[in-house]
C-alpha positions in Angstrom: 0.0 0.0 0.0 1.2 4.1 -1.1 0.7 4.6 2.8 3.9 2.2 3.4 6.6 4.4 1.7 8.5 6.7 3.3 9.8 8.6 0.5 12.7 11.6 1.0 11.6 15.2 -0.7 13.7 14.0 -3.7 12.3 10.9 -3.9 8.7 12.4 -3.9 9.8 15.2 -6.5 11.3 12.4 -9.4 8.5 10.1 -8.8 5.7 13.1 -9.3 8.1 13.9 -12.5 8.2 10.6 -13.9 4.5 9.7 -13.7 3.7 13.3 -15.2 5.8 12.6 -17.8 4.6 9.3 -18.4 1.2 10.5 -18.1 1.2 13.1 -20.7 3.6 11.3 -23.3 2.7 7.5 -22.7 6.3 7.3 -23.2 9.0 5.2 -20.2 11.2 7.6 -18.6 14.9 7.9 -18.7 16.6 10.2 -15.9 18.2 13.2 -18.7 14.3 14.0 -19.4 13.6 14.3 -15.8 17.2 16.8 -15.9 15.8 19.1 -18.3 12.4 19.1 -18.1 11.6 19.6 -14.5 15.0 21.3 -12.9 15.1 19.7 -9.9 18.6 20.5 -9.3 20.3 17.6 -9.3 22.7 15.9 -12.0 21.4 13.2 -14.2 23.0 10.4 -12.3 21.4 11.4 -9.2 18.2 11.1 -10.7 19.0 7.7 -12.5 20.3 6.3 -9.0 17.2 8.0 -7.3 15.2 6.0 -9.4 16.7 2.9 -9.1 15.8 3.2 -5.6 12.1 3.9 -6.4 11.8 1.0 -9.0 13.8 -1.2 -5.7 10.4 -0.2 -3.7 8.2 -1.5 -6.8 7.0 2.3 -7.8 8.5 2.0 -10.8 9.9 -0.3 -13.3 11.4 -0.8 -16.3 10.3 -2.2 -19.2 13.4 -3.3 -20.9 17.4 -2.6 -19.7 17.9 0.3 -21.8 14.5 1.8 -21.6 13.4 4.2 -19.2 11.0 3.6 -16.5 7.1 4.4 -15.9 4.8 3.9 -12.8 3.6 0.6 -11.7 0.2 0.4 -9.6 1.8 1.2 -6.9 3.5 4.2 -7.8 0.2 5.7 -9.6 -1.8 4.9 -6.2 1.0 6.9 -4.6 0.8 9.5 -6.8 -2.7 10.0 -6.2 -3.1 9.6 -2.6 0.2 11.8 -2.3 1.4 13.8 -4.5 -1.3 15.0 -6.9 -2.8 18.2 -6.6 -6.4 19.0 -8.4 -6.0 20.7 -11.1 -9.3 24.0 -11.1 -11.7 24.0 -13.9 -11.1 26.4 -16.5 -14.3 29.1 -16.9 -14.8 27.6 -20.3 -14.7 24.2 -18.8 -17.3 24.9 -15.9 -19.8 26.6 -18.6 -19.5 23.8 -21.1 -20.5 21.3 -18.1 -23.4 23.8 -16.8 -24.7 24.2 -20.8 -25.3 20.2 -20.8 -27.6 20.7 -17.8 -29.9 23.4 -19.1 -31.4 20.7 -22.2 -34.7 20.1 -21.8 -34.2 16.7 -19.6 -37.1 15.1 -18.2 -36.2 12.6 -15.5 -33.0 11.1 -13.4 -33.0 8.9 -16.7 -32.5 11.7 -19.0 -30.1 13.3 -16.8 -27.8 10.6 -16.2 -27.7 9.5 -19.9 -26.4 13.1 -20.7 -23.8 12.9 -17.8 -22.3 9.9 -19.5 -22.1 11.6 -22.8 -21.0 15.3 -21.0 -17.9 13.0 -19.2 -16.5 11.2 -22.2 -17.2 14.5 -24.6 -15.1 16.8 -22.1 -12.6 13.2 -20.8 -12.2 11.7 -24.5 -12.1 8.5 -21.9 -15.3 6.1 -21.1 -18.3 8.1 -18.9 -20.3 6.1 -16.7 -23.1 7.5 -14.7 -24.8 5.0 -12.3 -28.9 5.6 -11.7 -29.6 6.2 -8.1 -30.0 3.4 -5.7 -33.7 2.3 -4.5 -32.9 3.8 -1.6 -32.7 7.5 -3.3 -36.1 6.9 -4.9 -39.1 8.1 -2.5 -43.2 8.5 -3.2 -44.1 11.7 -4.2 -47.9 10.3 -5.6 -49.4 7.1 -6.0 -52.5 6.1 -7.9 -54.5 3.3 -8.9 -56.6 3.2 -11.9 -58.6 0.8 -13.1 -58.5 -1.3 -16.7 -60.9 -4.3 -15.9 -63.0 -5.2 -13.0 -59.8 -7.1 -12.0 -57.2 -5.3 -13.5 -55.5 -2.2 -11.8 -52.5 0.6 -13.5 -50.4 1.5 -10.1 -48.8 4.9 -11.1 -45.8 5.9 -8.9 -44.3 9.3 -9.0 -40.7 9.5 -7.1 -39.0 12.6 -6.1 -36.4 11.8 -9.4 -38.5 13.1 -11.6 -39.5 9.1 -12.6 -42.7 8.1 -13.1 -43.8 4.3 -13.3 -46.9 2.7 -14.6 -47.1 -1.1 -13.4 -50.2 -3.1 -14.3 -51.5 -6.1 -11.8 -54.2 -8.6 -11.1 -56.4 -8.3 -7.9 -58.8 -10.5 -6.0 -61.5 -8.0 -5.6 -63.3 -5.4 -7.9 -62.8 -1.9 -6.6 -65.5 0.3 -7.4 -64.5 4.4 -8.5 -65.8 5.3 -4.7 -63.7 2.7 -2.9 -60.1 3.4 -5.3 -60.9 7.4 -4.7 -60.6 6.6 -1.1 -57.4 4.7 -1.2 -55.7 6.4 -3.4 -56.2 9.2 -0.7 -55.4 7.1 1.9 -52.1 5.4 -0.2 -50.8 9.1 -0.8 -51.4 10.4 2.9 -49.6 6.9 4.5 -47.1 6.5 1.9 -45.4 10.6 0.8 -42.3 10.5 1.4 -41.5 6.9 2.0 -38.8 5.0 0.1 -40.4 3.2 -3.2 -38.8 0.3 -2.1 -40.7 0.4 1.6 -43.8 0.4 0.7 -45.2 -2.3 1.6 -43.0 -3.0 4.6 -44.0 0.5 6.0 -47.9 -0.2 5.3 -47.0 -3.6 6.9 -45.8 -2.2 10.1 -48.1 0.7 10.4 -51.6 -1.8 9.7 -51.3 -2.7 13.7 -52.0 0.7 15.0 -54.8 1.4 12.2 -58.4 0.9 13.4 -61.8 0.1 11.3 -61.8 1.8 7.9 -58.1 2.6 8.2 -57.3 -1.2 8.5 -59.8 -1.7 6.0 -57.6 0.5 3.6 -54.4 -1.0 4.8 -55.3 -4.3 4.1 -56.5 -3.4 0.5 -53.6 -1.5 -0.5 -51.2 -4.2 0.9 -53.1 -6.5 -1.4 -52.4 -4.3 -4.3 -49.0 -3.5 -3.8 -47.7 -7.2 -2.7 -48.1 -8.1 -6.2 -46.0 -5.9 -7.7 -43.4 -6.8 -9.5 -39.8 -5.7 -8.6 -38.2 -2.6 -10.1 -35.8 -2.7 -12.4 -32.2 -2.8 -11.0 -29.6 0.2 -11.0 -28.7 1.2 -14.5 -25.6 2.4 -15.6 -25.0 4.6 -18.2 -22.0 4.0 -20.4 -20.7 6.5 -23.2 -17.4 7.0 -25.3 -16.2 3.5 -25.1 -14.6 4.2 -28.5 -12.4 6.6 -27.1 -10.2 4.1 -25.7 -9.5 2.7 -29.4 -7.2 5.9 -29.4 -4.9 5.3 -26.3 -1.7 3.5 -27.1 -2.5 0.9 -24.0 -5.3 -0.5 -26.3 -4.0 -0.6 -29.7 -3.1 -4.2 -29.2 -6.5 -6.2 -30.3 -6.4 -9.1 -27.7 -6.6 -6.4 -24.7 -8.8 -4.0 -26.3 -11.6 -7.2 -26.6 -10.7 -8.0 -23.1 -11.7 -4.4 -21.8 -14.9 -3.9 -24.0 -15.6 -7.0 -23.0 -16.4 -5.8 -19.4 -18.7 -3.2 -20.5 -20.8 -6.1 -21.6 -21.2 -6.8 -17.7 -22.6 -3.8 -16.7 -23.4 -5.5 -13.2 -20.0 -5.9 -12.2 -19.3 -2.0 -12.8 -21.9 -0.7 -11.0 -20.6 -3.5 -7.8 -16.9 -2.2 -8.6 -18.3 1.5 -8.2 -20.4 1.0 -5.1 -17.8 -0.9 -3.2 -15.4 2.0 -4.1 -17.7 4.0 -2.3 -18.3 2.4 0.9 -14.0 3.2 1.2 -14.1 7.0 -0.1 -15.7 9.9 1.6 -18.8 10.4 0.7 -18.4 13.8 -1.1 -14.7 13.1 -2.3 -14.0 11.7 -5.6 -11.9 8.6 -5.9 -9.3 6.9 -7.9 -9.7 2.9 -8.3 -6.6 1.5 -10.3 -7.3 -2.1 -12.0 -5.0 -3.9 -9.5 -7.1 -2.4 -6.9 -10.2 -3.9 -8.1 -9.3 -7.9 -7.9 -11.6 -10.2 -10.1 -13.9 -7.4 -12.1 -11.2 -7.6 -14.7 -9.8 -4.0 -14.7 -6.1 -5.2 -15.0 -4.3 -1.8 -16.6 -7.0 0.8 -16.8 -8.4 3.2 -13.8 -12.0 4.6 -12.8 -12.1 8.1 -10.9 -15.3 8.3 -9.8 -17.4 10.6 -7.5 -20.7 9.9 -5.7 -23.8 12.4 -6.2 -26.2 13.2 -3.3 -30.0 13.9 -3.7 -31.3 15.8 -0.6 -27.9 14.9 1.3 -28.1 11.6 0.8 -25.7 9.2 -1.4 -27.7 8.2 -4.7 -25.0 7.3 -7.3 -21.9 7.3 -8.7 -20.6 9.2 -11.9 -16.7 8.9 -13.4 -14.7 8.2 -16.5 -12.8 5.0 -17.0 -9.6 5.1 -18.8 -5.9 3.6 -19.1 -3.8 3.4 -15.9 -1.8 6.5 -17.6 -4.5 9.1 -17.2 -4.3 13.1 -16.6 -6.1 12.6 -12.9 -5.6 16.3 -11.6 -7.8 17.4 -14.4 -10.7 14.1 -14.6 -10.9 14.4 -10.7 -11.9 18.0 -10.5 -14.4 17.5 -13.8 -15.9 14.2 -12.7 -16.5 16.1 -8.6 -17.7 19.1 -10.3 -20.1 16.9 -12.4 -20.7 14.7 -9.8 -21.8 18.2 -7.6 -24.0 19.5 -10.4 -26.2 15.9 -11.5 -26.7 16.1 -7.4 -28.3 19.7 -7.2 -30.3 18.9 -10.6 -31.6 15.8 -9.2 -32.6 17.2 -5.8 -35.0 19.8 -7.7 -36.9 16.7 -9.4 -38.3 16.3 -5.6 -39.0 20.1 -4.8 
C-alpha cells in the first residue's frame, strides 16, 4: 500500500516527475528527461540512481534494460493519494458542463444519460453515470386506476422526476368510490417513504390502524404485494470508442478483453459502489485495476465521484480510462459533475 513508503523530498519530486511525464507522453522515462524538463537541481545520475531506488520499492519499473521507467500500480496509487494536486476548472470548462444541464431533460433517466455523454465528450475517456439506488427513490404520488374489474394501473411518482406505470391482477373489484378513497389514503400513509418500503411501512403501520383505516391497509397491501420488482440500478456508459485511441489498447487481444467488461454492466456498478463504501462520501476517488481484484480492470483506472440527492448518497458518476491518465484534471471534472447531477436531481423532488 502508497501509505507504506516513506519517501525523502527528492524521492517524492522524481516520482511526481516521472508519472507526469509518463502521463502526458505514454512514453518510459529515462533520468536526462527528468534533468531538463523539470530542474530539480540535481545531476542526471542522481536522478538515474534515485530512481533505481524507487523502481527497488516497486514504484517504478522498467520495461526493458535500456529503456526508461514508468509507474507501476503502486507508484500511480502513490501519486494519487500523495502527490497530486487537483487541477481547477477552467471558466470555459465549468460553462461547457453547466450548458449540458440546461437541455430540456425530463427525468434522473434523461439526466444521467447526458452525464455519460458530458464526461467522455469533455474526458475523451469512457463516462459512466450509475442511476440512483432504490434507496434514493421516494413516493411523491401514487394512484390506482382501473383497466378491468380485476385489473389495476399502479402509477408511482418518485421525487427523481421518474414516473412508473405497473399493471397487476387483484382479487377483488374496486369500485371508482372505494379506489378514490385509497388512493387518498395510499398518498397520505405512503409521501415521502422510500419506493422500495412500501409495503413494509404499510405492513408495520396496519397494527395501530383501526376500522376503515385497517380496512384501507389491508386493500392496498393486497395491491402492492403483487407488484413486480423494479428494475435494478442502470448504468449509463458512453465514449467507449475513445479508448480505441490510447496506445495501452492498440493491441486487439486487450482491447476485446476491456470492451468486454462493458458487456457486464453489473460488475461495474458493484466495482463503483464498493469504491464508495471506502471514499468519503463527497470526495472523488481513484480505483486502479490492480485495486479492483476479479472485475477484470487489469491496466485501466475509474475516478469516480458519488452524487447526493437531498444529502443523501444516490449514485456514482466517473470516466474510466488507461492506468496512464491526466487525474488532476478528470478528478476535478468528474467532482464538479458529480456536484452539479446532485443539485439537478434534488430539484426533481421540490
Amino acid at each position: 500500500m502508497a501509505e507504506e513508503y516513506a519517501l525523502s523530498e527528492r524521492e517524492r519530486q522524481i516520482l511526481h516527475a516521472v508519472v507526469h511525464h509518463y502521463i502526458t507522453t505514454a512514453e518510459p522515462v529515462g533520468s536526462r528527461v527528468v534533468t531538463r524538463r523539470f530542474e530539480l537541481g540535481v545531476s542526471p545520475a542522481t536522478v538515474r540512481n534515485t530512481m533505481a531506488d524507487l523502481e527497488e520499492m516497486g514504484l517504478l519499473q522498467q520495461l526493458h534494460t535500456s529503456s526508461g521507467r514508468i509507474p507501476t500500480d503502486a507508484g500511480y496509487r502513490y501519486y494519487v493519494d500523495h502527490l497530486m494536486q487537483v487541477q481547477a476548472l477552467t471558466l470555459s470548462e465549468r460553462r461547457q458542463i453547466d450548458r449540458e444541464f440546461t437541455l430540456k431533460l425530463r427525468d434522473v433517466d434523461d439526466v444521467l444519460r447526458q452525464t455519460s455523454h458530458l464526461l467522455a465528450l469533455v474526458t475523451h475517456q469512457a463516462g459512466l453515470a450509475e442511476s440512483p439506488q432504490e434507496s434514493a427513490a421516494e413516493v411523491r404520488r401514487i394512484e390506482l386506476m382501473p383497466i378491468s374489474p380485476q385489473r389495476l394501473a399502479v402509477l408511482i411518482a418518485d421525487n427523481l422526476g421518474r414516473v412508473q406505470t405497473i399493471t397487476t391482477e387483484t382479487t377483488e373489484t374496486l369500485e371508482n368510490l372505494q379506489l378514490q378513497t385509497l388512493n387518498r389514503f395510499l398518498n397520505e400513509q405512503l409521501y415521502g417513504v422510500t419506493v422500495e418500503h412500501m409495503v413494509t411501512t404499510l405492513d408495520q403501520r396496519l397494527r395501530h390502524f383501526l376500522d376503515q383505516q385497517r380496512t384501507l391497509a389491508e386493500q392496498a397491501l393486497r395491491v402492492l404485494s403483487v407488484l413486480p420488482p423494479r428494475p435494478p440500478a442502470q448504468l449509463y456508459l458512453e465514449g467507449a470508442s475513445h479508448l480505441f485511441e490510447q496506445p495501452e489498447f492498440q493491441d486487439i487481444g486487450r482491447a476485446r478483453q476491456v470492451f468486454g467488461l462493458f458487456d457486464e454492466r453489473e460488475q461495474l456498478v458493484d466495482m463503483l459502489r464498493k469504491a464508495a463504501q471506502t471514499g468519503q462520501p463527497t470526495q472523488s476517488m481513484v480505483v486502479l485495476g490492480s485495486g479492483a481484484p476479479g472485475v477484470g480492470l487489469d491496466g485501466i483506472s475509474l475516478v469516480a465521484s458519488s452524487y447526493q440527492v437531498d444529502g443523501e448518497t444516490a449514485g456514482m458518476v466517473g470516466v474510466l480510462g488507461p492506468r496512464r491518465m491526466p487525474y488532476p484534471r478528470l478528478t476535478a471534472i468528474v467532482d464538479y459533475t458529480a456536484e452539479i447531477v446532485g443539485r439537478f436531481l434534488s430539484r426533481f423532488g421540490q
